[in-house]
C-alpha positions in Angstrom: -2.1 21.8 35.0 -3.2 19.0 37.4 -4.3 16.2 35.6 -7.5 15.4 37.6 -8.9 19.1 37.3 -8.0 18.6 33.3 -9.9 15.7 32.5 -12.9 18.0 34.3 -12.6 20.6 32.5 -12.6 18.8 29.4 -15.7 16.8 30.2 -17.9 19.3 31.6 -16.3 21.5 28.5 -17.9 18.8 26.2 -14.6 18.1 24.2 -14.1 14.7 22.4 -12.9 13.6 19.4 -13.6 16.2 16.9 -12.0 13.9 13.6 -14.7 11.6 13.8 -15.0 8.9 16.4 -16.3 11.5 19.3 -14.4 9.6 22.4 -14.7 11.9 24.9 -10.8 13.5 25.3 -10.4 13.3 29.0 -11.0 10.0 29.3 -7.6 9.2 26.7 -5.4 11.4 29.5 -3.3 8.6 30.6 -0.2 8.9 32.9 1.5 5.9 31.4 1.6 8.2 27.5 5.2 9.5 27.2 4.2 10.5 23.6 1.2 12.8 22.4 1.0 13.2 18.4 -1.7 15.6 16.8 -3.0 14.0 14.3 -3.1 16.7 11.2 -3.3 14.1 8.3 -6.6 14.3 7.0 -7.3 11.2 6.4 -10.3 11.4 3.8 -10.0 12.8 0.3 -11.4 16.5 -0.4 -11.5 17.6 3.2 -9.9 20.4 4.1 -10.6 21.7 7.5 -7.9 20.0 9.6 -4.8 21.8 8.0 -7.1 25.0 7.8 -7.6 25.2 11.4 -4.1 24.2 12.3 -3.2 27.1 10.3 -5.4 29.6 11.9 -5.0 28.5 15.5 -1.5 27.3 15.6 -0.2 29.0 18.8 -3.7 27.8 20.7 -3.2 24.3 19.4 0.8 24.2 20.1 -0.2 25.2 23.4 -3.2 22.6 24.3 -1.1 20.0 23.5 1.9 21.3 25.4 -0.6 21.4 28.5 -1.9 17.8 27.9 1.5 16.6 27.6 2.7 18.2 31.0 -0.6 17.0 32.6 0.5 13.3 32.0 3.9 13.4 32.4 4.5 12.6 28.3 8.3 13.8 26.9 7.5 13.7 23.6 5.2 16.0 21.5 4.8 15.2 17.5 2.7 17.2 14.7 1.9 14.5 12.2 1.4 16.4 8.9 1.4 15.9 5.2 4.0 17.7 3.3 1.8 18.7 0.8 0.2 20.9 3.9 2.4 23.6 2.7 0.5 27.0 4.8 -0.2 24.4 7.9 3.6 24.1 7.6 4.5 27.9 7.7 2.3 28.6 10.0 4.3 26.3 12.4 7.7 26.9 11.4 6.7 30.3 12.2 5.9 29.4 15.9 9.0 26.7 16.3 10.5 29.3 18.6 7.8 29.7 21.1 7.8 25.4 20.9 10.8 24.3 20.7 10.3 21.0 22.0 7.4 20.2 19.3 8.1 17.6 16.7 7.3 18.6 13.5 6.9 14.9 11.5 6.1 15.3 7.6 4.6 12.5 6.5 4.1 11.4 1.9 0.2 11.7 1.0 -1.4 8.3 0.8 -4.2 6.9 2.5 -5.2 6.6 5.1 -2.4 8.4 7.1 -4.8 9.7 9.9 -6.0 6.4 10.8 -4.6 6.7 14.5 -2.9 3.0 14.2 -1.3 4.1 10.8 0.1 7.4 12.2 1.6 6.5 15.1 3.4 3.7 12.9 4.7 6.4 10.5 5.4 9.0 13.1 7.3 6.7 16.0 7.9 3.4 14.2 5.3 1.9 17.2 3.3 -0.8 16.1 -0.3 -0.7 18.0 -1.3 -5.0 18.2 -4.4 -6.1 17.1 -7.4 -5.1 19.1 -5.6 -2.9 21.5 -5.7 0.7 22.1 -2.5 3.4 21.3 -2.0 3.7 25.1 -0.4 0.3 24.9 2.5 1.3 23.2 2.3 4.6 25.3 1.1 6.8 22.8 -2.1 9.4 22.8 -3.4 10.5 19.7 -5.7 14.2 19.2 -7.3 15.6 16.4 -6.3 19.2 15.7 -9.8 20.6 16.2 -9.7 18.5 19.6 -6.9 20.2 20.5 -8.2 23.7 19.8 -11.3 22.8 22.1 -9.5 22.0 25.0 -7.2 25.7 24.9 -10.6 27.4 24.5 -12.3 25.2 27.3 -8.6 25.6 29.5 -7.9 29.1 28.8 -10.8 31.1 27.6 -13.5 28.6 29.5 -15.6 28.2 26.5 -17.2 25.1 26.1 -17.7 23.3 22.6 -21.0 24.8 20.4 -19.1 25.0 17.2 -17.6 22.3 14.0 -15.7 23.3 11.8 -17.0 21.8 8.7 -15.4 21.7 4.5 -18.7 21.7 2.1 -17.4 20.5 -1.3 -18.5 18.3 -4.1 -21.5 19.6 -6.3 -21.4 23.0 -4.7 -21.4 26.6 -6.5 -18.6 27.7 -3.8 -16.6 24.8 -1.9 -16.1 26.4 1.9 -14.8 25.7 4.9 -17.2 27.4 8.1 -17.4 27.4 11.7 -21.2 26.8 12.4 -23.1 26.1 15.4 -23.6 22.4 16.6 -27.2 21.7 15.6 -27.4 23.2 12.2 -28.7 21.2 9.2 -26.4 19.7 6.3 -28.9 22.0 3.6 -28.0 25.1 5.5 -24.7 24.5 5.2 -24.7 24.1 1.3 -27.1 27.0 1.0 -24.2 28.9 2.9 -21.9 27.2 -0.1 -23.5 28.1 -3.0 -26.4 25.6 -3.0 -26.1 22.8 -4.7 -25.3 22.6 -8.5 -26.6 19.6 -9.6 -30.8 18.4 -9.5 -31.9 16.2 -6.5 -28.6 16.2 -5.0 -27.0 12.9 -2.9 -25.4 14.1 0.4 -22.5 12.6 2.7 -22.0 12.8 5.9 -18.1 12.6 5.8 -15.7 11.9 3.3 -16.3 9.8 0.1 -14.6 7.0 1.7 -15.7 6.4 5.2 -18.9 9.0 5.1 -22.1 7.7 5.5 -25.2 8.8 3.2 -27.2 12.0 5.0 -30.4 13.4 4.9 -30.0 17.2 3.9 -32.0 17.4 7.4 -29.4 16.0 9.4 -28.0 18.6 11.7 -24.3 19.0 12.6 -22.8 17.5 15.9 -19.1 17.4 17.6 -18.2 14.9 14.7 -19.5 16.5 11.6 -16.2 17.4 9.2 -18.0 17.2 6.0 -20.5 17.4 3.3 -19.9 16.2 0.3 -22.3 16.5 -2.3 -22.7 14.6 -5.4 -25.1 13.5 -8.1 -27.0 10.5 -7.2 -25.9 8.3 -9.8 -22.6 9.1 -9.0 -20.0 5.8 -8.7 -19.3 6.8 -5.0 -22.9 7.1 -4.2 -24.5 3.9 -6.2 -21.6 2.1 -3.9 -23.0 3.4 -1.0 -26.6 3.0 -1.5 -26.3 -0.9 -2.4 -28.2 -3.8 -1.4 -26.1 -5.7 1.0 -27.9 -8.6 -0.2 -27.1 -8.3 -3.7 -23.7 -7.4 -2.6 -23.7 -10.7 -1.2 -24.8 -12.5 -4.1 -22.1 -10.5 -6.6 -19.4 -11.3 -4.4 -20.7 -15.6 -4.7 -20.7 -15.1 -8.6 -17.3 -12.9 -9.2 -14.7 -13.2 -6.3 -11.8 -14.3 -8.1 -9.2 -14.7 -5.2 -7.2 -12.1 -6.6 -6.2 -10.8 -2.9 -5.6 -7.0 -4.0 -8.3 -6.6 -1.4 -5.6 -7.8 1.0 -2.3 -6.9 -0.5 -3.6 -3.7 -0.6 -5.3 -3.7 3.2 -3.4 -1.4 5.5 -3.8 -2.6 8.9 -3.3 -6.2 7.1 0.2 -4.2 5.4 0.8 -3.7 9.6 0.4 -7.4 10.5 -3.1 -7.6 12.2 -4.8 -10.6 11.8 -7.7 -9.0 9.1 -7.4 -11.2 5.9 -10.5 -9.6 3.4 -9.8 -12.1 0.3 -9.7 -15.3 3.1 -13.0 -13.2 4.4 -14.7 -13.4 1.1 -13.4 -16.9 0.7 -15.5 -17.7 3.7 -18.1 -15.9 3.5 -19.0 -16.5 0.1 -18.7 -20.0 -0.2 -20.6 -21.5 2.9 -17.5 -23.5 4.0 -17.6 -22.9 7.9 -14.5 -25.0 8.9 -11.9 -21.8 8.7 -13.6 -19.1 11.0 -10.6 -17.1 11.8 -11.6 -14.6 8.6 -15.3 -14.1 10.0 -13.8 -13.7 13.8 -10.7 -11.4 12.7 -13.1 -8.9 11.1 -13.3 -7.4 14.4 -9.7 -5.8 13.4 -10.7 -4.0 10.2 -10.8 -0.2 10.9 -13.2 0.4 7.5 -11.2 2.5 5.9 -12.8 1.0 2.7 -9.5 0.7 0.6 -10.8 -2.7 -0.5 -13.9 -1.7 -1.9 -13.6 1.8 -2.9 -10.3 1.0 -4.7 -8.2 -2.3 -4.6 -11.3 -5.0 -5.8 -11.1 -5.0 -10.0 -14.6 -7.0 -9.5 -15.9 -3.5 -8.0 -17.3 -6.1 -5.2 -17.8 -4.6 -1.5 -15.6 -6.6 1.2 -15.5 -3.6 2.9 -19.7 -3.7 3.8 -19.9 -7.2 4.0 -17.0 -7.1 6.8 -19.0 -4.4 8.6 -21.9 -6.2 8.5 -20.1 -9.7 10.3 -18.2 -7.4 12.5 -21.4 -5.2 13.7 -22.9 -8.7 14.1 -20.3 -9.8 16.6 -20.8 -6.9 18.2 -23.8 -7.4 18.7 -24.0 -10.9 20.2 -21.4 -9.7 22.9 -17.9 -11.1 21.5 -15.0 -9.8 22.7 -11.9 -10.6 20.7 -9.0 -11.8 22.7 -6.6 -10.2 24.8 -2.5 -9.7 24.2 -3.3 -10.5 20.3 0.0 -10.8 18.5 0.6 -9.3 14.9 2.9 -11.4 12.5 5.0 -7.9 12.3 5.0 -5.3 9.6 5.1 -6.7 6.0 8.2 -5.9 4.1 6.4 -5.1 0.9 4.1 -2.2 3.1 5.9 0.7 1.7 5.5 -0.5 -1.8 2.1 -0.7 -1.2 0.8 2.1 0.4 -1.9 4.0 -1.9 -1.6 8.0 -2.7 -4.5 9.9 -2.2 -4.6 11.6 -5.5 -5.1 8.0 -7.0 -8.0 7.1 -5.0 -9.4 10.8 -5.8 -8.6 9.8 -9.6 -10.1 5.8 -9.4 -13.5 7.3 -7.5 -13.9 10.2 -10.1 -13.5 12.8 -8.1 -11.3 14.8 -9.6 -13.3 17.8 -11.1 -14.3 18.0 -6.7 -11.0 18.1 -5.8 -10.4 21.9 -5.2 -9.7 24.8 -2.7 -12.3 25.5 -0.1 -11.0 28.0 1.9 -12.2 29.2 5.3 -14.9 31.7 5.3 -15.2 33.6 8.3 -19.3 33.8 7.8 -21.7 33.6 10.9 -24.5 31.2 10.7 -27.6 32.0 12.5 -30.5 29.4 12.2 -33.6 29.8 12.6 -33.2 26.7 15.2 -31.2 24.0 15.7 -31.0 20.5 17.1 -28.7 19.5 19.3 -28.0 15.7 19.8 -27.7 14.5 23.4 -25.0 11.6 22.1 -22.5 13.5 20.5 -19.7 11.4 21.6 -18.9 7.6 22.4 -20.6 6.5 26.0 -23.9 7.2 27.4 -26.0 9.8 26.0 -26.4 13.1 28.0 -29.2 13.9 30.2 -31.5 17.1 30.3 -33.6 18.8 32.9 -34.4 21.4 30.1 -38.3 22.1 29.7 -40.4 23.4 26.5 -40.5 27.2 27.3 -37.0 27.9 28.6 -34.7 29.8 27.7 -30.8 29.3 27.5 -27.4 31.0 26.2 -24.8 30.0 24.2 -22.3 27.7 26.0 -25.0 27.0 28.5 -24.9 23.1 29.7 -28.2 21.3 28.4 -26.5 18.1 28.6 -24.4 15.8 31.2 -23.3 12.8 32.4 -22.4 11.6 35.8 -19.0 11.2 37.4 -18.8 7.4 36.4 -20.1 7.6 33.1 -18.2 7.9 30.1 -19.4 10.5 27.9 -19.4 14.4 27.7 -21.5 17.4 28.6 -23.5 19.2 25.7 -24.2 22.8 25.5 -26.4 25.6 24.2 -24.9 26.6 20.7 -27.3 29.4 20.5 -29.3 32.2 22.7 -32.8 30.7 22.1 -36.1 29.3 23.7 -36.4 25.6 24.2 -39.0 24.4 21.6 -39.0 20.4 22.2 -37.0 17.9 24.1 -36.6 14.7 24.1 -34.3 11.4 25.5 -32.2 12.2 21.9 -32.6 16.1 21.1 -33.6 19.4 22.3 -34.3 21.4 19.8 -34.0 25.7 20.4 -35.8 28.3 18.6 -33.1 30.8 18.0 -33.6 34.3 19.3 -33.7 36.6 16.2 -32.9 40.2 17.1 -34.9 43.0 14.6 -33.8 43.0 11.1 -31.8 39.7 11.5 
């Protein structure tokens, strides 16, 4: 397919990043990629969706990325997986045939493997330098729910309305579901179960990286889990805590043990991101050594330092976010053609396994099957989000009173915006709109 009528269809289809980040795909088609890796490594802990739809929709995933990598001229195709993926697996030996020149690279199960950066390090020996983007060492990375979004918007043209979404934690039934974009978290763990615990604490994500949710939050194109847990669970008190007093406990007990570091992957890859020099600094008032405060712009938050390397049970992780979201704020950008010192020698010693992050977090007894459930989901109405995706926000001509269909555009962005057109994930009247939402009252046919 011609690349120019690919990145098209994929914007006006309304695919982007479906693992999390929401960069709209088109916009990553790059003639100067001679490698395209899907990225099947889930990087958080108790997820399960990724491998699950890989195994459902292998031949339409095989052949999206087969498409994309003819579109930019890229020789190479690699499946990063975990080995421990074991069905994902089978169902791709059992389609080597029909994709012979697919790379099938099985990866150990540590964390976290699908950061992008990481991946393409353990799939191509490539490092990606501080600050820049995979393209730079001619690489293109896509999420396997990405992938499937772009065969249906390519072959069947069905734009994106659906997420596939794992609901696990404190949950009578742990599930995996495809629901409509717009749907609240609550639905979704009525549709597991319901909850199993009183007054239950929701993320949005994985217990790692995933943020804390209202059970009124609705699903959008980056939604891949809800994990629910009691609120005075460890994982939850750490994500609910006073930055503040975060501060304050980091002053009083940072002993310069540097585990936060030894253990810091992108540090583990040579970037410039130094979180025991960063608590150093920050902690101590001393403003002569900047480099830590300004080199936080390199930390991907993958939380490793706080969630499991720091004995303390201090938060590096939040404070970093915190200097590096106030960076962003004032307008600094780091500097161009940043060097890394090269990977470290000791980084395969020190990579963590999953399973010991699940075991250190106390997650264990939440660390079970939960399969895909074929189950339709028909809210009363949902809310669709008009910024589903990195770039400007959607706009909508939609009034109060009209009706649409599902896979009708509500959403879009002009030619020289980056961003993504939203759609319709349900027949329905329009009840309210807004500059953020519309939000459609779902037609409900008799005895529904």
């Amino acid at each position: 397919m011609e690349l120019t009528k690919l990145k098209t269809l994929l914007k006006e289809g309304g695919v982007v990043g479906a693992g999390g980040a929401g960069f709209p795909s088109y916009a990553k088609l790059d003639e100067k990629a001679d490698t395209i890796i899907l990225n099947c490594a889930e990087c958080e802990p108790l997820l399960r969706l990724h491998r699950q739809v890989l195994e459902i929709n292998t031949y339409e995933i095989l052949s999206a990325l087969e498409i994309v990598a003819e579109a930019v001229g890229a020789q190479n195709i690699i499946v990063g997986i975990k080995s421990s993926y074991t069905a994902a697996l089978q169902a791709l030996a059992a389609e080597k045939d029909n994709f012979p020149n697919i790379k099938i690279s099985e990866m150990k199960s540590f964390y976290p493997t699908g950061d992008e950066v990481v991946l393409i390090y353990e799939t191509t020996g490539r490092v990606v330098e501080p600050g820049a983007l995979p393209i730079s060492v001619g690489v293109t990375v896509f999420n396997v729910e990405t992938m499937l979004n772009a065969y249906n918007i390519i072959k069947n043209n069905k734009p994106v309305t659906t997420k596939y979404v794992t609901i696990t934690g404190e949950v009578a039934n742990p599930t995996t579901l495809q629901v409509p974009l717009g749907i609240t978290l609550k639905e979704l763990v009525d549709m597991a179960g319901g909850a199993t615990v009183k007054d239950p604490a929701y993320i949005n994500g994985g217990p790692m990286m995933g943020k804390i949710a209202n059970p009124f939050d609705v699903v959008t194109k980056t939604t891949n889990a809800v994990v629910v847990l009691p609120k005075n669970h460890h994982v939850i008190n750490k994500k609910t805590a006073n930055i503040s007093i975060d501060l304050k406990r980091a002053m009083a007990s940072c002993c310069q043990c540097r585990m936060c570091t030894d253990l810091c992957p992108r540090h583990l890859l040579g970037h410039p991101i130094n979180p025991s020099d960063f608590m150093r600094s920050a902690t101590s008032g001393v403003t002569r050594n900047v480099a830590p405060l300004i080199n936080t712009v390199y930390c991907s938050q993958c939380g490793i330092c706080e969630m499991y390397a720091c004995g303390q049970g201090l938060s590096p992780r939040t404070l970093i976010g915190e200097y590096k979201a106030g960076l962003r704020a004032e307008g600094y950008t780091p500097p161009k053609d940043v060097k890394g010192v090269g990977v470290l020698k000791e980084r395969k010693y020190r990579r963590v396994p999953t399973y010991r992050i699940v075991t250190r977090l106390g997650l264990g007894k939440y660390d079970r099957p939960a399969p895909f459930e074929d189950k339709s989901a028909t809210p009363k109405k949902v809310k669709i989000m008009l910024s589903q995706h990195i770039g400007a926000p959607a706009k909508t001509d939609l009034k109060e009173g009209d009706k649409v269909k599902t896979g009708q555009v509500i959403g879009r962005v002009d030619e020289k915006s980056l961003g993504a057109f939203v759609h319709s994930s349900v027949n329905g009247t329009v009840q309210r709109v807004t500059d953020k939402f519309v939000i459609i009252k779902t037609d409900v046919k008799d005895g529904d």
